[in-house]
C-alpha positions as CSV (number, residue, x, y, z in Angstrom):
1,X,52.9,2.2,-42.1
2,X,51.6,-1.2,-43.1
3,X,51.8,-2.4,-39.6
4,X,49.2,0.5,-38.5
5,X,46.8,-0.3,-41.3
6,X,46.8,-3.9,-40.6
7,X,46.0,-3.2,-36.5
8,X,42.2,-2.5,-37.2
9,X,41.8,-5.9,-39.2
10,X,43.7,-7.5,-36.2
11,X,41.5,-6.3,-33.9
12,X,38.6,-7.8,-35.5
13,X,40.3,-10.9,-36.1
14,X,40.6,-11.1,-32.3
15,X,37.6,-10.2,-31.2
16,X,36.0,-13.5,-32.3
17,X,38.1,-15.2,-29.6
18,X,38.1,-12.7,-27.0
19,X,34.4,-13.7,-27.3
20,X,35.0,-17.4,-27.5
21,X,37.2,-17.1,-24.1
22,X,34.7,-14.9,-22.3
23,X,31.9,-17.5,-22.9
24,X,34.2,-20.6,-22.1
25,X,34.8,-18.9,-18.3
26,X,31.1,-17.5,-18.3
27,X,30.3,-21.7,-18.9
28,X,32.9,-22.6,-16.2
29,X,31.7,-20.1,-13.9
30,X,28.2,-21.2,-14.3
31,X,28.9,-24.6,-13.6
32,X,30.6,-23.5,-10.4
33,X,27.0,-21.8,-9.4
34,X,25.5,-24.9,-10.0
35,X,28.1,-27.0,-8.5
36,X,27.8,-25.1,-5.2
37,X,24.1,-24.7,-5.5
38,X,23.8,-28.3,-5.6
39,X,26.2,-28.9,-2.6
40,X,24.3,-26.1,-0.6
41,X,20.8,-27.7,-1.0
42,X,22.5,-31.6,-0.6
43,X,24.1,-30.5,2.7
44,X,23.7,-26.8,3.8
45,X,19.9,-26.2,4.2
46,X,19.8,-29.4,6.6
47,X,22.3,-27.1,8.4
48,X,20.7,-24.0,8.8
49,X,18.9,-22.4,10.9
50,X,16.0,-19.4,10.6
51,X,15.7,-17.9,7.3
52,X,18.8,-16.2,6.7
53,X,20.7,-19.0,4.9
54,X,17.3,-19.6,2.6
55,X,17.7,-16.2,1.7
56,X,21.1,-15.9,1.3
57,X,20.8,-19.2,-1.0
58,X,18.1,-17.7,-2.9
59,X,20.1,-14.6,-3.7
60,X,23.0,-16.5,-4.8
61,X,20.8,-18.4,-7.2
62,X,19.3,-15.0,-8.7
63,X,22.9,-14.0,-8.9
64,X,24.2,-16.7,-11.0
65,X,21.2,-17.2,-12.8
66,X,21.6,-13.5,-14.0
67,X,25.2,-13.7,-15.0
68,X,26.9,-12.5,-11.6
69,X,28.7,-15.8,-11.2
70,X,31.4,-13.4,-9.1
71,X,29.1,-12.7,-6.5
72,X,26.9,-16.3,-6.4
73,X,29.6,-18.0,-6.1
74,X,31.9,-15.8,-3.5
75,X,28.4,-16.2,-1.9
76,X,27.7,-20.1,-1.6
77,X,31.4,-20.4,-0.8
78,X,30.9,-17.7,2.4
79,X,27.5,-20.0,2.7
80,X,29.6,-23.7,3.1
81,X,32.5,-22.2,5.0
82,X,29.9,-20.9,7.6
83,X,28.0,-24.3,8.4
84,X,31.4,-26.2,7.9
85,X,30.8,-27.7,4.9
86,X,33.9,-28.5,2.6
87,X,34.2,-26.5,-0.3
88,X,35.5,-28.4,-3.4
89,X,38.0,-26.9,-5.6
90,X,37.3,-24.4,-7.9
């Protein structure tokens, strides 16, 4: 019985570092957007041709800049692969 009463308070007690652990991979994420971003624009855009990688790079940006570090980064990796850049690891 005292097990049961004491789950609620345990749940808040975690929540504060469920938090902390979701911002810490939101940071690393975000410095992956930026690390790929910058790589992209170094190397890539000398690379590309017609608009379609621009666009594709703008997109990403938008996407990490709002919080979808998933899909920015899944799409500056497809982005380097393509013109045969190196992608660091990540």
């Amino acid at each position: 019985m005292r097990v049961a009463a004491l789950l609620p308070l345990l749940t808040l007690l975690a929540a504060p570092v469920q938090a902390q652990n979701v911002a810490q991979a939101d940071t690393a994420k975000a410095a992956r957007c930026a690390e790929l971003v910058a790589l992209w624009d170094r190397y890539g855009a000398r690379r590309g041709e017609g608009s379609t990688p621009n666009l594709d790079r703008a997109i990403a940006g938008q996407d990490c800049q709002d919080g979808r570090y998933d899909r920015g980064i899944k799409t500056l990796e497809d982005m380097l692969r393509r013109a045969r850049i190196t992608v660091p690891p990540g």
